[in-house]
ROKOL-589244 format. One record per residue: residue in three letters; residue number from 1; x, y, z of N, C-alpha, C in turn. Coordinates in nm, 3 decimals, m for minus. Atoms other than C-alpha are relative to their C-alpha. Layout:
BEGIN
REC:r:k:n_xx:n_yy:n_zz:ca_xx:ca_yy:ca_zz:c_xx:c_yy:c_zz
REC:Ala:NUM:X:Y:Z:X:Y:Z:X:Y:Z
...
This chain:
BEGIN
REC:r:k:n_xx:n_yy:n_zz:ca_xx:ca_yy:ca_zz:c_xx:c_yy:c_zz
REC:Unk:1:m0.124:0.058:m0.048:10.072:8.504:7.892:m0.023:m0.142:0.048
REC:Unk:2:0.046:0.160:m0.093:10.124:8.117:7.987:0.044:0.007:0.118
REC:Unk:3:m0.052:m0.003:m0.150:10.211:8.031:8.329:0.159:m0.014:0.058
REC:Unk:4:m0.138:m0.054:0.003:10.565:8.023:8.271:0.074:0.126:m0.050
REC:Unk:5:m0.073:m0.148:m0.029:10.621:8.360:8.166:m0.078:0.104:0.085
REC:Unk:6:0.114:m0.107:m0.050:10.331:8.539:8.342:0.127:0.086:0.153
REC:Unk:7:m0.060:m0.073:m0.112:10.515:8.787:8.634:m0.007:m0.114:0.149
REC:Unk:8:0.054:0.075:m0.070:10.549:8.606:8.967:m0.042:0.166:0.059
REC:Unk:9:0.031:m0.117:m0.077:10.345:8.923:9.172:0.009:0.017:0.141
REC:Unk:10:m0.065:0.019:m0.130:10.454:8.850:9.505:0.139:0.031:0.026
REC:Unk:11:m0.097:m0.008:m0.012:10.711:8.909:9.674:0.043:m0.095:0.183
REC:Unk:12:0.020:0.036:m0.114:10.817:8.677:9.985:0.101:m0.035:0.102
REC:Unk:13:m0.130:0.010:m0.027:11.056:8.666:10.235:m0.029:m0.072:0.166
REC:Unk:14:0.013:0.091:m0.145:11.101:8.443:10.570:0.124:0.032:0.056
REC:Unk:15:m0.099:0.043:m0.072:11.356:8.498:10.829:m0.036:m0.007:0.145
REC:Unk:16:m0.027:0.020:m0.152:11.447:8.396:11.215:0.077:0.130:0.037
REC:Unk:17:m0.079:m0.129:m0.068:11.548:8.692:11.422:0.013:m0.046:0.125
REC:Unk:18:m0.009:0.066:m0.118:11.740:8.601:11.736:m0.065:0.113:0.135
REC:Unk:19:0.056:m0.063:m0.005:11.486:8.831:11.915:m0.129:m0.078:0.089
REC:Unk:20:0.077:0.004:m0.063:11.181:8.796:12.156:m0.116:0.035:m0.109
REC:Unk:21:0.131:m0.043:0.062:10.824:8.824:11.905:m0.018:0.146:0.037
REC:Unk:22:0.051:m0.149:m0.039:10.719:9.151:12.121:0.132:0.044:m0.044
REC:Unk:23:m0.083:m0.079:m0.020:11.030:9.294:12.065:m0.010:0.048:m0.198
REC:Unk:24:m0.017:m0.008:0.160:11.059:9.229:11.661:m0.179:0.085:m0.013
REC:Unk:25:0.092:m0.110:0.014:10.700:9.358:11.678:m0.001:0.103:0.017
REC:Unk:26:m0.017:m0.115:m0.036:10.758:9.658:11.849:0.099:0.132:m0.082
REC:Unk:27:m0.108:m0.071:0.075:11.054:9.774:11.625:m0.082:0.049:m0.123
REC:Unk:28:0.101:m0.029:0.074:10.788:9.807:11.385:m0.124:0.161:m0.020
REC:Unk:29:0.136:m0.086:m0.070:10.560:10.029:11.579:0.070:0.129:m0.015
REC:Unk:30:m0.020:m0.075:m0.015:10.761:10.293:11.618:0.089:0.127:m0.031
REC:Unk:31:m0.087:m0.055:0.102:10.979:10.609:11.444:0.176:m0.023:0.068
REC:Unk:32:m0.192:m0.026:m0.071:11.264:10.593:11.740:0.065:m0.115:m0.062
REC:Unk:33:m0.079:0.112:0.005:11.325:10.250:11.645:0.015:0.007:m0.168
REC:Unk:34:m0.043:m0.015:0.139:11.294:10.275:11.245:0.068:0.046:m0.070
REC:Unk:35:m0.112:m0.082:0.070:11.523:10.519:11.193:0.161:m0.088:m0.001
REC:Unk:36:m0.115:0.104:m0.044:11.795:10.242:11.311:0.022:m0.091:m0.120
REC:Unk:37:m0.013:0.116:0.128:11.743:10.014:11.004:m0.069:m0.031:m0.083
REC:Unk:38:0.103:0.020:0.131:11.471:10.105:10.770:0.106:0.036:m0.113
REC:Unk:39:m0.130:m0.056:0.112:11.616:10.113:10.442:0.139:m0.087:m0.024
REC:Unk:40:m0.157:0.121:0.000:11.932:9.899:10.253:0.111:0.038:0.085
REC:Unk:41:m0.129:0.015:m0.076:12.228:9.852:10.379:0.080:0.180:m0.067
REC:Unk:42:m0.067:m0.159:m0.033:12.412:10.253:10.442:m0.087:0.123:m0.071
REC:Unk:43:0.120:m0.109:0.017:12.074:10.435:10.391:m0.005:0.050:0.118
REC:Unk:44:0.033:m0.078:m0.114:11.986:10.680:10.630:m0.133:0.019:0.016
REC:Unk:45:0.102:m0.038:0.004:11.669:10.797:10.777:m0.066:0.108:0.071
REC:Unk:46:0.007:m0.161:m0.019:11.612:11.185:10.820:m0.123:m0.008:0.056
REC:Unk:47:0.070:m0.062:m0.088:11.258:11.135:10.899:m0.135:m0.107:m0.038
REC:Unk:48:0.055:0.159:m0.011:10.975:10.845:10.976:m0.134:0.092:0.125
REC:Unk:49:0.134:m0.055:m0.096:10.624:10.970:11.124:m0.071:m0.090:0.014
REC:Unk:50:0.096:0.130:m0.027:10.386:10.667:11.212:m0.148:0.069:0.106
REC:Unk:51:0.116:0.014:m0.048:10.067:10.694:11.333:m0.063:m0.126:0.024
REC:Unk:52:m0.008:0.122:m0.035:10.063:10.328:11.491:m0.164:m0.023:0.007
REC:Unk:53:0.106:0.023:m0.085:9.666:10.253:11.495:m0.075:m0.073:m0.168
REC:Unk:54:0.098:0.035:0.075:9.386:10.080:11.250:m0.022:0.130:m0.101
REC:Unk:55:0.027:m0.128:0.053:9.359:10.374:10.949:0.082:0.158:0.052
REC:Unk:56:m0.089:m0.134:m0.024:9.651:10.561:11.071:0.131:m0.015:m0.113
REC:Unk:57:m0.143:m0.008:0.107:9.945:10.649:10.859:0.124:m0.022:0.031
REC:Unk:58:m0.139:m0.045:0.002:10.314:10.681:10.800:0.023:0.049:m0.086
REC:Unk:59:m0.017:m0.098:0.113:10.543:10.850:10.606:0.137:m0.030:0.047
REC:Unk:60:m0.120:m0.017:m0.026:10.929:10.800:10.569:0.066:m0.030:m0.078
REC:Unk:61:m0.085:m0.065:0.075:11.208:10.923:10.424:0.093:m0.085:0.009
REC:Unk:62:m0.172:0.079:0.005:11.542:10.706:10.296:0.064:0.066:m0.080
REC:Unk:63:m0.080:m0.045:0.126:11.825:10.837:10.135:0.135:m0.084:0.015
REC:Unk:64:m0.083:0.075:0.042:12.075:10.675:9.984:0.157:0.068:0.034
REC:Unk:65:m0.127:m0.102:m0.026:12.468:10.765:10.029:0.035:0.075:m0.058
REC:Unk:66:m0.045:m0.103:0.070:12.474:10.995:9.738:m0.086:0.119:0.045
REC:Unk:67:0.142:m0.093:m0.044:12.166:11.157:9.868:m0.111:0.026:m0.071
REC:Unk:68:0.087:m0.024:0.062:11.932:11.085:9.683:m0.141:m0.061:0.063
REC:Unk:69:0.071:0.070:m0.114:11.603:11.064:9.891:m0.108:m0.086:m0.044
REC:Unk:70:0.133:0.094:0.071:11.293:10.801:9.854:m0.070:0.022:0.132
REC:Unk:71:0.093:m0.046:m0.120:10.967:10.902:10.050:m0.082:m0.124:m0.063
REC:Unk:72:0.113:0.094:m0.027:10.736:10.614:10.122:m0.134:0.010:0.076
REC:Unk:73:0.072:0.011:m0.062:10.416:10.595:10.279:m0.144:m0.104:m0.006
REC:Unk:74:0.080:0.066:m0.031:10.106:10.418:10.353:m0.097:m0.018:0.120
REC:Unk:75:0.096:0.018:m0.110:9.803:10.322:10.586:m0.015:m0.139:0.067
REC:Unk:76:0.021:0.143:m0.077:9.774:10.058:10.857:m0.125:m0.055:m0.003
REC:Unk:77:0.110:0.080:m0.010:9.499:9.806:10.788:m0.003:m0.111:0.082
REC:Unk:78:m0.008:0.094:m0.087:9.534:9.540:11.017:0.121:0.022:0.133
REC:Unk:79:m0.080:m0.025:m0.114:9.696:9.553:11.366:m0.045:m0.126:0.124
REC:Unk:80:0.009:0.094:m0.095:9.708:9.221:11.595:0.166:m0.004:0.075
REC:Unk:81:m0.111:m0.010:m0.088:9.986:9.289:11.848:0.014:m0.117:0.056
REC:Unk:82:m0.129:m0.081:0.066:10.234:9.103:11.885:0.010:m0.095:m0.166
REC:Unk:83:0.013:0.127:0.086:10.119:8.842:11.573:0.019:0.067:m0.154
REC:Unk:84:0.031:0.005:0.153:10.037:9.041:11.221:m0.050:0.165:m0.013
REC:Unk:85:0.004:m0.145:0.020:10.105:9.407:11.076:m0.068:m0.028:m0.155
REC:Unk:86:0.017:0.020:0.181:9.921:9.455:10.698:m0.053:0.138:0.026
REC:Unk:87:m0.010:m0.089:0.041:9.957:9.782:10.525:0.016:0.055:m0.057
REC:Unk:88:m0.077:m0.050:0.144:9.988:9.974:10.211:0.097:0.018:m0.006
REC:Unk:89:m0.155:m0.066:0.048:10.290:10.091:10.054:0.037:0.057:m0.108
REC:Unk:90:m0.007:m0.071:0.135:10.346:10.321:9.806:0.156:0.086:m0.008
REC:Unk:91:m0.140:m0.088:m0.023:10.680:10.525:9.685:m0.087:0.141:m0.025
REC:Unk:92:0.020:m0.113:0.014:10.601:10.893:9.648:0.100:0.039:m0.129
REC:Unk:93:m0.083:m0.030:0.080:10.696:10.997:9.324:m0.047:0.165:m0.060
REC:Unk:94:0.010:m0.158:m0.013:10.724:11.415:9.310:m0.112:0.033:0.086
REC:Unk:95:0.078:m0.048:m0.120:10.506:11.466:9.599:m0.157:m0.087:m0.010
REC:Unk:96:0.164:0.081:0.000:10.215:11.200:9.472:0.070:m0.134:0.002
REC:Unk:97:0.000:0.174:m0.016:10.140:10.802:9.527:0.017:m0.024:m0.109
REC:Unk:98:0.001:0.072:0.127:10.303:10.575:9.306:m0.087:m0.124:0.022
REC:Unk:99:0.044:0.201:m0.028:10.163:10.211:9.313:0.026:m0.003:0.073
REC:Unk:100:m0.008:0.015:m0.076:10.039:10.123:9.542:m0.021:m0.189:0.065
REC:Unk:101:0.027:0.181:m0.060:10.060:9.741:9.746:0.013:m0.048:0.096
REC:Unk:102:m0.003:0.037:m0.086:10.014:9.554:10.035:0.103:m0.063:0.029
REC:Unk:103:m0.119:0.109:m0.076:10.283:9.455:10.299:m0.084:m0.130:0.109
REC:Unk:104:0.006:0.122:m0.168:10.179:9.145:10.579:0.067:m0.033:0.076
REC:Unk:105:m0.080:0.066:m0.073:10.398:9.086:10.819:m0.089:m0.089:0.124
REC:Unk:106:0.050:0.121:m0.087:10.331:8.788:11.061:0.154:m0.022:0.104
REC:Unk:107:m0.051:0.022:m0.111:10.520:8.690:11.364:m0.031:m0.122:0.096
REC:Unk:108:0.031:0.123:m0.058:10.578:8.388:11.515:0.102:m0.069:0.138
REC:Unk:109:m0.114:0.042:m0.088:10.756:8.271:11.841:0.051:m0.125:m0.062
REC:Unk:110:m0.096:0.115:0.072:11.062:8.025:11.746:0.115:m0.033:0.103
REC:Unk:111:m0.125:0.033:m0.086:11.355:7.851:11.918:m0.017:m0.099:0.140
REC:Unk:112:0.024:0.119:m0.092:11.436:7.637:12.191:m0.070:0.035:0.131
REC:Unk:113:0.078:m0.022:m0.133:11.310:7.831:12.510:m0.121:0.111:m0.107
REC:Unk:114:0.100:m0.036:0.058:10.961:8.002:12.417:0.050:0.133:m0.025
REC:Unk:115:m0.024:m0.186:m0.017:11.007:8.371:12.313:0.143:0.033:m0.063
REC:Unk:116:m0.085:0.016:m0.013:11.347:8.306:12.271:0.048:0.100:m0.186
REC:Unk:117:m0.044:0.015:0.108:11.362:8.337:11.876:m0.097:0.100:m0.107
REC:Unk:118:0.085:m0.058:0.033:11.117:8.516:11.632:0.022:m0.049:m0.183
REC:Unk:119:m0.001:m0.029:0.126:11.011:8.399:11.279:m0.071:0.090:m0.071
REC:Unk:120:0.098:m0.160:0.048:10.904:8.672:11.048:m0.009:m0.044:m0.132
REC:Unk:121:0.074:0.031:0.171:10.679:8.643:10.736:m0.018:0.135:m0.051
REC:Unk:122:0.026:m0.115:0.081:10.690:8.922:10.509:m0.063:m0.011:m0.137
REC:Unk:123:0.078:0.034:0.113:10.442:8.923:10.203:m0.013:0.154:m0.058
REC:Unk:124:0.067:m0.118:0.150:10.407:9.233:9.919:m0.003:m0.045:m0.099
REC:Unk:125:0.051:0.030:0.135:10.192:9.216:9.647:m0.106:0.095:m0.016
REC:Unk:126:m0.081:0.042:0.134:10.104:9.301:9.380:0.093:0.133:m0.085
REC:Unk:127:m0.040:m0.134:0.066:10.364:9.407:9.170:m0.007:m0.008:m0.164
REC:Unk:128:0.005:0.051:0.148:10.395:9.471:8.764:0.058:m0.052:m0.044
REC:Unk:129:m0.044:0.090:0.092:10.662:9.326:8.689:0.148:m0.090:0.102
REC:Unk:130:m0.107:0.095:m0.075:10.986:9.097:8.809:0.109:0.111:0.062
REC:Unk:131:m0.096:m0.160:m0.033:11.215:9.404:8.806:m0.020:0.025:0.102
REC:Unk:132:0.070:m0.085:m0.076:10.988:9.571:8.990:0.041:m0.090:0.158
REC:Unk:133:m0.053:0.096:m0.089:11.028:9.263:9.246:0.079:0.007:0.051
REC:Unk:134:m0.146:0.045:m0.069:11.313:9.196:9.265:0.079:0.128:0.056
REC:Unk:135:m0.046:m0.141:m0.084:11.406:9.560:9.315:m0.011:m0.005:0.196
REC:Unk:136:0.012:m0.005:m0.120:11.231:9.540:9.619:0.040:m0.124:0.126
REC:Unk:137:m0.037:0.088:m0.131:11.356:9.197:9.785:0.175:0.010:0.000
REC:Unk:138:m0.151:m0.064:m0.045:11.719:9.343:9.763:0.019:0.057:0.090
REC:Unk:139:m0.009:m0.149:m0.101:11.614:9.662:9.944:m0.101:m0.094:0.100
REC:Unk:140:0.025:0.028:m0.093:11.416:9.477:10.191:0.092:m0.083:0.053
REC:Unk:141:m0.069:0.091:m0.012:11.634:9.181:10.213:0.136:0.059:0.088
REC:Unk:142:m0.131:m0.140:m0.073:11.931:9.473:10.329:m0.091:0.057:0.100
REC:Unk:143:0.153:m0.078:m0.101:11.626:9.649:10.556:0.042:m0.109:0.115
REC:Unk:144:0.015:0.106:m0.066:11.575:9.283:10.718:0.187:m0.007:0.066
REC:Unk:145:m0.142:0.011:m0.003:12.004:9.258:10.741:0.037:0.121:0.158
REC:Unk:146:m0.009:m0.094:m0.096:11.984:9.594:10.930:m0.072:0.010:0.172
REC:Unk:147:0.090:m0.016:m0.144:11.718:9.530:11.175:0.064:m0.129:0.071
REC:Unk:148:m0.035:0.095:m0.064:11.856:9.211:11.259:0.136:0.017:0.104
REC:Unk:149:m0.180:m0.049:m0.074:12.216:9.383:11.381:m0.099:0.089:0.107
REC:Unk:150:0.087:m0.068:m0.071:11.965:9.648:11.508:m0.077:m0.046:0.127
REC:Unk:151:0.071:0.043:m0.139:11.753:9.414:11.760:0.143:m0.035:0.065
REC:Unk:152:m0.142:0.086:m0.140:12.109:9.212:11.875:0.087:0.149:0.052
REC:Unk:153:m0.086:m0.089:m0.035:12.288:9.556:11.926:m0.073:0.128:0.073
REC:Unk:154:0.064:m0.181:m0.041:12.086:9.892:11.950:m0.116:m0.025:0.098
REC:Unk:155:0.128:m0.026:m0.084:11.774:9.772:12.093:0.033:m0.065:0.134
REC:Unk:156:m0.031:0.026:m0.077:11.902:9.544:12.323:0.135:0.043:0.135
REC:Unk:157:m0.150:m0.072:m0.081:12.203:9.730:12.453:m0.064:0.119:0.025
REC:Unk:158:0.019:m0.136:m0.016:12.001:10.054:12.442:m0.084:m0.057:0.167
REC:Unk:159:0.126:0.024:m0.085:11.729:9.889:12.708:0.072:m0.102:0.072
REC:Unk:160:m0.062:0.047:m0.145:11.978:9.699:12.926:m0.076:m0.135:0.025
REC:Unk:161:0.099:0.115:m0.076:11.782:9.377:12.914:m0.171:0.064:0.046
REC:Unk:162:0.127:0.051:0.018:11.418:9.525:12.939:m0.089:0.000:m0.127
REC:Unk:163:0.119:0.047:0.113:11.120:9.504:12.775:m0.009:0.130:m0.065
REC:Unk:164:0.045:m0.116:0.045:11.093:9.764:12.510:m0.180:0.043:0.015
C-alpha cells in the first residue's frame, strides 16, 4: 500500500471537560460511576466489574436500545493517578476476545483557575481497518458526550460539591 491509501490505525480524540482532573480521573476508576455514561448515546449498562490496579481487569456490558448487548473487556497496564490510564480493549465475541488494542488516556489540568477545567487525550490503536475506526470514534465520541453531561450533572449534584 502507498501512504495515501494505507489504513490510518489510530484512533484520536481530544476534549475539555468542564471538570476538576481528579474528578474526570476518578469517573474512570470506578463501576458506580461507569454505568452513568459508558457507551453511545441511549446505551445502557447492566453490568461493569473493574478491578482498578496494575494487571487487574474489567469487564462490561452495553446494550443498545433494541437490546442487543456488547461485552468488552480488558487489563490495566499503566496507572498514574490523576495523569494517565493505558489498557487493553477487546469486544467479546460469543464468550471469546476479539482484537485486541490499546486505549491511553492522559489528563491534563486546563482553564483559567488551576483544576478548574480538564483536557483529555484519548489514543486506540491498532486497528485493521478505517471502518473499523471510525466505528469506534462515533461510539466513543457519544461515550465522551455522555460523561461530559455525567460529570456537570450526576457526579456533581450526586456529591454536593465534594471531592469524589
Amino acid at each position: 500500500m502507498t501512504a495515501s491509501t494505507e489504513p490510518i490505525k489510530e484512533l484520536r480524540i481530544t476534549r475539555v471537560f468542564d471538570a476538576p482532573r481528579e474528578m474526570v480521573f476518578e469517573v474512570w476508576t470506578k463501576p458506580e460511576h461507569q454505568v452513568h455514561w459508558m457507551g453511545p448515546k441511549d446505551f445502557t449498562v447492566p453490568s461493569c466489574e473493574i478491578d482498578f490496579r496494575v494487571g487487574g481487569s474489567y469487564r462490561t456490558c452495553i446494550v443498545e436500545p433494541t437490546g442487543i448487548e456488547y461485552w468488552m473487556r480488558g487489563v490495566y497496564r499503566e496507572i498514574v493517578v490523576p495523569e494517565k490510564l493505558v489498557f487493553t480493549f477487546a469486544w467479546e465475541e460469543e464468550g471469546e476476545r476479539g482484537m485486541e488494542n490499546i486505549v491511553t488516556l492522559r489528563f491534563f489540568d486546563e482553564g483559567d483557575k488551576q483544576g478548574s477545567k480538564t483536557r483529555f487525550e484519548f489514543l486506540q490503536t491498532p486497528f485493521q481497518s478505517v471502518t473499523e475506526r471510525d466505528s469506534h470514534d462515533g461510539g466513543w465520541t457519544q461515550c465522551f458526550d455522555r460523561l461530559a453531561a455525567y460529570l456537570e450533572t450526576g457526579v456533581i449534584a450526586a456529591n454536593a460539591g465534594e471531592k469524589i
